[in-house]
N, C-alpha and C positions, 0 to 999 in steps of 0.2 A: 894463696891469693886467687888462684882460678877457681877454686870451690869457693870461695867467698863471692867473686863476681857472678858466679853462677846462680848462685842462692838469691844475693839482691835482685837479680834477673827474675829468678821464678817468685821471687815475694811481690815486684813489682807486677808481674803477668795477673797474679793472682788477684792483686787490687783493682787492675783493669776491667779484669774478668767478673768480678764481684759491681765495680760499679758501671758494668755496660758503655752503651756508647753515652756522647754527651748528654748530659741533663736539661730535659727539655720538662714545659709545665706539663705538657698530659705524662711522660714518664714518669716524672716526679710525681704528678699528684697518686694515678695507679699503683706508685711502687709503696707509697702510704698507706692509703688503701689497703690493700694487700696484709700488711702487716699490723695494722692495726685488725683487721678484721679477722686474721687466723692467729694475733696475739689475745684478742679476746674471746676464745673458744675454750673451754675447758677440758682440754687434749695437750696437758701439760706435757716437755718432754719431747713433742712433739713440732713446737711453733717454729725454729730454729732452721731444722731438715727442710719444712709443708713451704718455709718463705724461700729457702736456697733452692729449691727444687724450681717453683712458681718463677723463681725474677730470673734465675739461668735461664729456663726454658722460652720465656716471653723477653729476655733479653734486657728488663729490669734492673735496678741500681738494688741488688741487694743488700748494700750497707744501710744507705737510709730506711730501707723494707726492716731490715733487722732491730732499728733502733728504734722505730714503730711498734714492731709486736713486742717491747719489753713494757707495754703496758701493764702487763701483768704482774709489775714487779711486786715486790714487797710493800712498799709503799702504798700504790698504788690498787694493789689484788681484794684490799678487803671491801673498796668500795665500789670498786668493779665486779665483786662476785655480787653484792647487795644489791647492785643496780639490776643483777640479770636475773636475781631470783623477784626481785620487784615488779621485773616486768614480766616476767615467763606467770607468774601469781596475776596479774591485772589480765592477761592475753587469755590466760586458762578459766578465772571466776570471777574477772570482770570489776577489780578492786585488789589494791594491795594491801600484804598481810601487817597486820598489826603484831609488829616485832615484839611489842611490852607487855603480849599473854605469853602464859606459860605454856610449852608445849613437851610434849616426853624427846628423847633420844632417838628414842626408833620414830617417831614421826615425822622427827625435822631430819632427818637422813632421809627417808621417803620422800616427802615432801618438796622440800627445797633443791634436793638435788631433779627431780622432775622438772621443777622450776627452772631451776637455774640452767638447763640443757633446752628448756624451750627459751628463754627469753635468752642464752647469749646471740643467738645469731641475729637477733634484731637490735640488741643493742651491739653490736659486734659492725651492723650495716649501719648504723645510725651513726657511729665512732667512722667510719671508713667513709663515708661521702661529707661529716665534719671537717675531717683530717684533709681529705682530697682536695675540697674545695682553699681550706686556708693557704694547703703550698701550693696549689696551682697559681693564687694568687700571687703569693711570694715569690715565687720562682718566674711568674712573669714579669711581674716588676723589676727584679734582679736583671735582668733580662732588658729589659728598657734603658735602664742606667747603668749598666756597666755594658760599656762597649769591648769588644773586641770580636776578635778574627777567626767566624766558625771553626773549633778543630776537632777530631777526635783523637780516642787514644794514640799514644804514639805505640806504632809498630814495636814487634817485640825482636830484641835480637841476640841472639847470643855473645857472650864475651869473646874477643877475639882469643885469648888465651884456653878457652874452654874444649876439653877431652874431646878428642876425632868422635870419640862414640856419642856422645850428646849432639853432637853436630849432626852425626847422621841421623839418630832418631828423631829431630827436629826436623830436617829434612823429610823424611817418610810423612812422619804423621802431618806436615805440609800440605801435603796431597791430598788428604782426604775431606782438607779443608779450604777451598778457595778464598783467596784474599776478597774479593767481593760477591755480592747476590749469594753468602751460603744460609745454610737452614741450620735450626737446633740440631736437630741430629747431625747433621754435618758438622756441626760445634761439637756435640759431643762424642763421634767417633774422632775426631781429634785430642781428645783431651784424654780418652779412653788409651788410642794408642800409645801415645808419648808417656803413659801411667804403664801400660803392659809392657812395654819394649824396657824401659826402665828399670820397673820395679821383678819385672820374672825374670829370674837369675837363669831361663834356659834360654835368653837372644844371645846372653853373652857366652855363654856356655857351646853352644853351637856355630856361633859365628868361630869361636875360636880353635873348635875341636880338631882342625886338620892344618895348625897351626896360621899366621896370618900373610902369606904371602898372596901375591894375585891371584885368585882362580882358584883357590886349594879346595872347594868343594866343589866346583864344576863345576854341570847341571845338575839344577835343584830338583826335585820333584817334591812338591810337601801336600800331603793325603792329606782332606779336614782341613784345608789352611785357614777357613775365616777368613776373615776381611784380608788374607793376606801381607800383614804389616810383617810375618817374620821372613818369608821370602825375600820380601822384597828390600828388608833389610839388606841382608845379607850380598843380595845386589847391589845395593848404594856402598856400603864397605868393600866393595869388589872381592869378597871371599869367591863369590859364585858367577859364574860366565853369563850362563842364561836362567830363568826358575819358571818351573809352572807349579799351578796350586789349583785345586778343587774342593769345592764344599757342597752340601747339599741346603743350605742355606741362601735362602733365593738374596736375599738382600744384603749379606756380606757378602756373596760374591758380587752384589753389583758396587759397592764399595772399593771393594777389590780389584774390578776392572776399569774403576773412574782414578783409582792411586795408579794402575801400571800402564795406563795411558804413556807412549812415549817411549818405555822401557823393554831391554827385550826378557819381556816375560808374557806368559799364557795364564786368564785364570776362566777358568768355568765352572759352570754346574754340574753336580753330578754324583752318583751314590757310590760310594770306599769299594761296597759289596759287590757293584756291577763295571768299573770306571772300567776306559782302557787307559793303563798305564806307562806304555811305551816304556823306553830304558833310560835311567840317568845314573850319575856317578855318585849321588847324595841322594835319600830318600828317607824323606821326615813324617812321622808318625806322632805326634805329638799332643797328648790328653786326647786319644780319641777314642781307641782298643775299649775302653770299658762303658761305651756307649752300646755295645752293641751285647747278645750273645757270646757262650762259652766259642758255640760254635762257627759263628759268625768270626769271632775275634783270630779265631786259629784262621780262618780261611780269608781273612786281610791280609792276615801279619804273610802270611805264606806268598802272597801276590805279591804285597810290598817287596819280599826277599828276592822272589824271580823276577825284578826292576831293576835290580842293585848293578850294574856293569861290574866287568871283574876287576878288583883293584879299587873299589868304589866300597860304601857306608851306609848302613841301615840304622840310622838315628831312632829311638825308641820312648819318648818319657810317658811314663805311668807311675800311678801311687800304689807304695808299698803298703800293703795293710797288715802289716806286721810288725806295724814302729808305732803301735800305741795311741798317745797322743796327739802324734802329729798324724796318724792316721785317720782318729775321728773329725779333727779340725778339717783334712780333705775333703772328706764324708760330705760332712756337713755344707762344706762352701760347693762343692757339685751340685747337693740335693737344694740349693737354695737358686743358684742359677740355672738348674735345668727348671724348676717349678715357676721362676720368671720368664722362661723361656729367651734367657739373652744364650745358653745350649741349648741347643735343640734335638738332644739325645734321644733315646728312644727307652733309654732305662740305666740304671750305671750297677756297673758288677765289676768291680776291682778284682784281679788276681796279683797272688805272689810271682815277683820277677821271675825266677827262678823258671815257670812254666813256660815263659816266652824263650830265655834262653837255653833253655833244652830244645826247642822246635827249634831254635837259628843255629846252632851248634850240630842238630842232625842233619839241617841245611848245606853246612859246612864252613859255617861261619864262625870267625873267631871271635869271642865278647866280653865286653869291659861293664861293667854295672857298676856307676858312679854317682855319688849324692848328688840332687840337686837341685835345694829346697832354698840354697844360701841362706839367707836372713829371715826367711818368711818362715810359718808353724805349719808346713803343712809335709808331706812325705814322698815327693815326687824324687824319683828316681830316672835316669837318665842310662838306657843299654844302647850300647856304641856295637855296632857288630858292625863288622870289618868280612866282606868278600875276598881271599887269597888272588893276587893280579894273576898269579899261577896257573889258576881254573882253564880245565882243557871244557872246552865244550861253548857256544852260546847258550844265553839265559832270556827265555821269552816269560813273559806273564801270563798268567792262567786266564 
């Protein structure tokens, strides 16, 4: 029953989310607009994403946007393509083509399709200030005569029966979003979070690793934290006493420091290669190591290990590339987010586990190398090394 009230929760979030705030006539007419004008583009394939992208970002009712660009439907597409090779023909030689001569194969593929790429955007804007103008109309009259009481969406909330762990990653990703005056992007590091915390099988995997009592990881330290959302997890779950976190990414750490507002945590700027890392009980490494060099990666992982306090954890995930399939699916989803630059890597060079826990084992570290891909296709592996609380000696960072 609590997964069910959860689900209608997140189906309802989503319908909110999709049709923005209240329906107003310039909204409505824009979100028209919109969709008529990028449903008449001949970018099949593509109309669906171009309108969910555009009404998220500008904060648009993308249902009505979406039922707009199915102009192109089947019904509808043969006279729509007609129209735009008519005019793209009349814009180019000043007259439209006489459909009832004969023409060859290869000329009306030249041709027409020249045509029909210049003339959709004019009939594509000719459709979209049509469309605007009728529901502007419509929606202002609606508006006229049905009275009632400004509202906007209703707040979202989770079921009261609903998993402590949902609760908290709602909580987190919270933060990153203020209930009023936020921005897209503040919209979508929120939607972002509560997706990552969620769906990557290593919050839960690390929150849990030193089983779930108060404090069991300490303090945090997590190298590359990003926006910070897995630290500071693990603080709202009360796994970790205090956490700090560094990235060399100017704007998710400023994310990072507007979520830990409040909290006792630390997040700064600053490079893996040079940070000073002072000591904690927990120290998190996580999808970073193959950002950098062979030799670069040895002389992280090496710092990170003289952090670790004794009796304390060196958290490690990287992708094995030795599991095939789910190693090129890695591959690929790095190589695609470093080239978007939402990672801001410097180059990605995957090594076998094996090579890091030999260097944490000469350390004198004990190590567990654990799947930890859960449900997803990709090959991320999780090394637990463990400091003996035994160790005669203090441990400084390099």
């Amino acid at each position: 029953m609590a997964r069910f009230s959860l689900l209608r929760e997140e189906a309802r979030r989503a319908w909110r989310e999709l049709r923005g705030s209240e329906l107003s006539p310039e909204r409505g007419a824009a979100a028209v607009a919109i969709g008529l004008f990028i449903g008449s583009q001949p970018i099949f394939g593509c109309h669906t994403p171009l309108v969910l992208l555009l009404c998220f970002w500008w904060r648009l009712d993308a249902a009505i946007a979406w039922v707009a660009a199915n102009i192109s439907n089947p019904f509808f597409a043969p006279a729509l393509l007609t129209a735009e090779v008519q005019v793209g023909a009349f814009l180019k030689n000043g007259e439209i083509l006489r459909l009832d001569e004969a023409v060859s194969h290869e000329d009306a593929w030249a041709q027409f399709a020249g045509y029909m790429f210049l003339g959709a955007p004019a009939v594509g804007l000719g459709l979209a200030i049509l469309g605007a103008s009728i529901t502007w109309s419509v929606v202002s009259l609606r508006r006229r005569f049905v009275t009632s009481a400004a509202r906007g969406p209703s707040p979202y909330r989770l079921p009261d029966d609903a998993p402590v762990w949902f609760k908290a990653v709602e909580r987190i990703a919270s933060r990153y979003c203020p209930e009023r005056g936020y921005s897209a992007a503040q919209r979508a590091r929120f939607h972002y979070t509560r997706i990552k915390l969620v769906s990557d099988p290593v919050a839960k995997l690390v929150a849990d690793i030193a089983g779930e009592q108060p404090g069991a990881l300490g303090e945090v330290l997590d190298i590359g934290t990003g926006a910070g959302q897995l630290p500071l997890l693990l603080l709202d779950l009360g796994r970790a006493t205090r956490v700090r976190g560094f990235d060399w990414d100017e704007a998710k750490i400023a994310d990072a420091q507007r979520a830990a507002a409040g909290l006792p945590a630390e997040m700064w700027r600053a490079d893996a290669r040079e940070a000073e890392l002072g000591m904690a009980d927990t120290v998190l490494l996580i999808d970073l190591l193959h950002y950098f060099r062979v030799d670069e990666q040895d002389r992280i992982l090496q710092r990170a290990a003289a952090a670790v306090r004794a009796g304390g954890r060196l958290i490690v995930r990287e992708a094995d590339p030795s599991r095939r399939l789910r190693s090129v699916m890695t591959a690929i989803e790095e190589a695609i987010f470093t080239v978007l630059r939402w990672n801001r890597g410097e180059r990605i060079r995957f090594r076998h586990p094996k090579e890091y826990v030999e260097q944490l084992e000469a350390l004198g570290f004990q190590c567990d190398v654990r799947a930890a891909w859960g449900k997803t296709p990709f090959s991320n592996v999780l090394i637990l090394a463990t400091r003996p609380a035994e160790e005669v000696g203090a441990q400084h960072p390099c």
